[in-house]
C-alpha positions in Angstrom: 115.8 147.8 90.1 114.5 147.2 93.4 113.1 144.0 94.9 110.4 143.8 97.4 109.6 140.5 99.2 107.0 139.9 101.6 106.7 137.9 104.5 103.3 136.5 106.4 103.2 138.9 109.4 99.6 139.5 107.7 99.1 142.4 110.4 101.5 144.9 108.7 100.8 144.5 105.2 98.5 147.4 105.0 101.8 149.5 105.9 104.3 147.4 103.5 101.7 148.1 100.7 101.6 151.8 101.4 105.4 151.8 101.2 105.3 149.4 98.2 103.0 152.0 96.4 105.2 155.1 97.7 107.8 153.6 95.9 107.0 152.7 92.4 105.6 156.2 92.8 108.5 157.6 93.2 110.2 156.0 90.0 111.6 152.4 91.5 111.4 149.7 89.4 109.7 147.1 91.7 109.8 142.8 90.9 107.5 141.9 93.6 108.2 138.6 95.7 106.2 136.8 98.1 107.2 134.0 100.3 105.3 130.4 100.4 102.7 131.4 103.0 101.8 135.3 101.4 101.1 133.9 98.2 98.6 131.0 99.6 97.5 132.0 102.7 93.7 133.3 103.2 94.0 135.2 106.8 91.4 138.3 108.2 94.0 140.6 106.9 92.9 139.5 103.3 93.0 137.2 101.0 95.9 136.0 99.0 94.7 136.2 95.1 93.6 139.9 96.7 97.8 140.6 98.0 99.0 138.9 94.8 96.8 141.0 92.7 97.9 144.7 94.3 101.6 143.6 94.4 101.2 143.0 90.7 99.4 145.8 89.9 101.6 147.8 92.0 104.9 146.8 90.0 103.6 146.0 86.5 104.7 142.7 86.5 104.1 138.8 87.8 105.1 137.9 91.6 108.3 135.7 92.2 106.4 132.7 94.3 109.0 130.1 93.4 112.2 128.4 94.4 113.3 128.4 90.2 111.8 132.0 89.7 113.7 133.7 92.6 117.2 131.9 92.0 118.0 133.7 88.6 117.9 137.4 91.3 121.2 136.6 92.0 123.2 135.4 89.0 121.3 136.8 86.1 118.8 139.6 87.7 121.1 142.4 89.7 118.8 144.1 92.2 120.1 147.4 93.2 118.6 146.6 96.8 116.4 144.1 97.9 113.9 144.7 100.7 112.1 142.0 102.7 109.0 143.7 103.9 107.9 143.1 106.3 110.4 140.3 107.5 109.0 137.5 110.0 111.4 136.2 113.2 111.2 133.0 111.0 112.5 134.6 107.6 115.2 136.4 109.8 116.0 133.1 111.5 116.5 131.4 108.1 118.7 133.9 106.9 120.7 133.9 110.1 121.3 130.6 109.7 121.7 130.5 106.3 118.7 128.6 105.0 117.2 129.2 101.6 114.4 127.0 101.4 111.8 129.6 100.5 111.4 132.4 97.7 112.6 134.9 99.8 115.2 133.2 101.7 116.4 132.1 98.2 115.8 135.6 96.6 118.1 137.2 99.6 120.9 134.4 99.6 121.6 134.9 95.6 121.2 138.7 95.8 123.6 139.0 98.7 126.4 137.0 96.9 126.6 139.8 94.6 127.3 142.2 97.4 124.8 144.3 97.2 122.3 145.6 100.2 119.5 143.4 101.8 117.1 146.0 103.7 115.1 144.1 106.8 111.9 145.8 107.7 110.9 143.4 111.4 108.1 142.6 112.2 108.6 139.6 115.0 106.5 139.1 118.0 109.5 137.5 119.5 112.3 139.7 118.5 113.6 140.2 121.7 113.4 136.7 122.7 114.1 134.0 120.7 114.9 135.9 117.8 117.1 138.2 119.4 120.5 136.8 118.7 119.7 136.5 114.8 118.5 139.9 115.1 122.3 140.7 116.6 124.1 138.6 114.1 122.3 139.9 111.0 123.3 143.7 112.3 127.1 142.6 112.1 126.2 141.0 108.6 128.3 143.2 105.7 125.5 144.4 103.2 122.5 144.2 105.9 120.3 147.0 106.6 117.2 147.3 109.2 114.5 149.6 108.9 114.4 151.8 112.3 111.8 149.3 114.8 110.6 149.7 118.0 108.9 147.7 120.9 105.2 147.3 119.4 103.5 147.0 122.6 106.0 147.3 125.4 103.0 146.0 128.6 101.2 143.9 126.0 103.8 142.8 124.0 107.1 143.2 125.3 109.5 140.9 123.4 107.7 142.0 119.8 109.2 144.6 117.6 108.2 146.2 114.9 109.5 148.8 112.2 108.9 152.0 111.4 107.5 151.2 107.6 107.4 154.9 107.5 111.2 154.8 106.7 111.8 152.5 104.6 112.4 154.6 101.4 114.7 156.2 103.4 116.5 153.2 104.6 116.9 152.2 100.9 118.6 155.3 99.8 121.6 154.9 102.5 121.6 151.2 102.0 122.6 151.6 98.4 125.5 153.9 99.1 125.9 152.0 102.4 124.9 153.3 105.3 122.7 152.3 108.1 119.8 154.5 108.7 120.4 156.1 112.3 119.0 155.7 115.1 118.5 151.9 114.4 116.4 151.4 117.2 113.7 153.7 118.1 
């Protein structure tokens, strides 16, 4: 069983779908998970009954939007692997720091007590700035896995980076027998 979380970095979801879909095509059992601001935020990437509908859809079952829903993913509910897609600078610094005060953050804390792999698909426009240093300490975390990223706009944008959502299946299937995906940075 595989758990998928979203974060709000709103401009990527049309790629964290598509790999969503790819999949539960494939033959993953998916329980969908969205953090705070996915599963009540209206932006003009779409509307959130519109993300909470596909994502349910998608995996056959309700979205984890709670603190008391995502608790029992550790404890009771064994993920195989749980993927944070895409991940926000904010959700990376929470989990850097340790702080579980959302869904996700929640979901990733009591699924990583049980050893098993977290999976970090980026998508932070300050990745190489302020986020840098809990992008470093989250690579030296045991159990941690990063989708392959890239500069997004290297003259536009040059401390964002973003993943290759592309290969993300692919970063699951070495993250459950423990490997990092190479190269990690693109």
């Amino acid at each position: 069983m595989l758990g998928f979380a979203l974060c709000g970095s709103f401009c990527n979801f049309k790629y964290a779908f598509d790999e969503l879909e790819k999949l539960v095509k494939s033959g993953e059992d998916v329980i969908p998970i969205m953090s705070y601001n996915v599963y009540t935020t209206d932006t003009r990437f779409g509307k959130a009954e519109d993300f909470i509908s596909n994502a349910e859809a998608l995996c056959g079952r309700k979205v984890i939007h709670t603190l008391e829903d995502a608790e029992p993913l550790g404890p009771k509910i064994k993920l195989d692997c749980l993927c944070i897609c895409p991940c926000t600078g904010n959700t990376l610094a929470k989990l850097s720091c340790g702080i579980c005060d959302t869904p996700v953050t929640l979901a990733a804390k009591a699924h990583m007590r049980n050893e098993r792999p977290l999976v970090i698909a980026l998508a932070s426009n300050d990745g190489l700035l302020g986020n840098a240093e809990n992008f470093g300490r989250m690579m030296a975390r045991r159990n941690v896995y990063f989708v392959p990223l890239r500069q997004d706009d290297a003259i536009g944008k040059p401390r964002s980076l973003v993943c290759d959502f592309t290969k993300l299946g692919d970063t699951v299937k070495l993250a459950v027998k423990g490997s990092q995906i190479q190269p990690v940075l693109i």
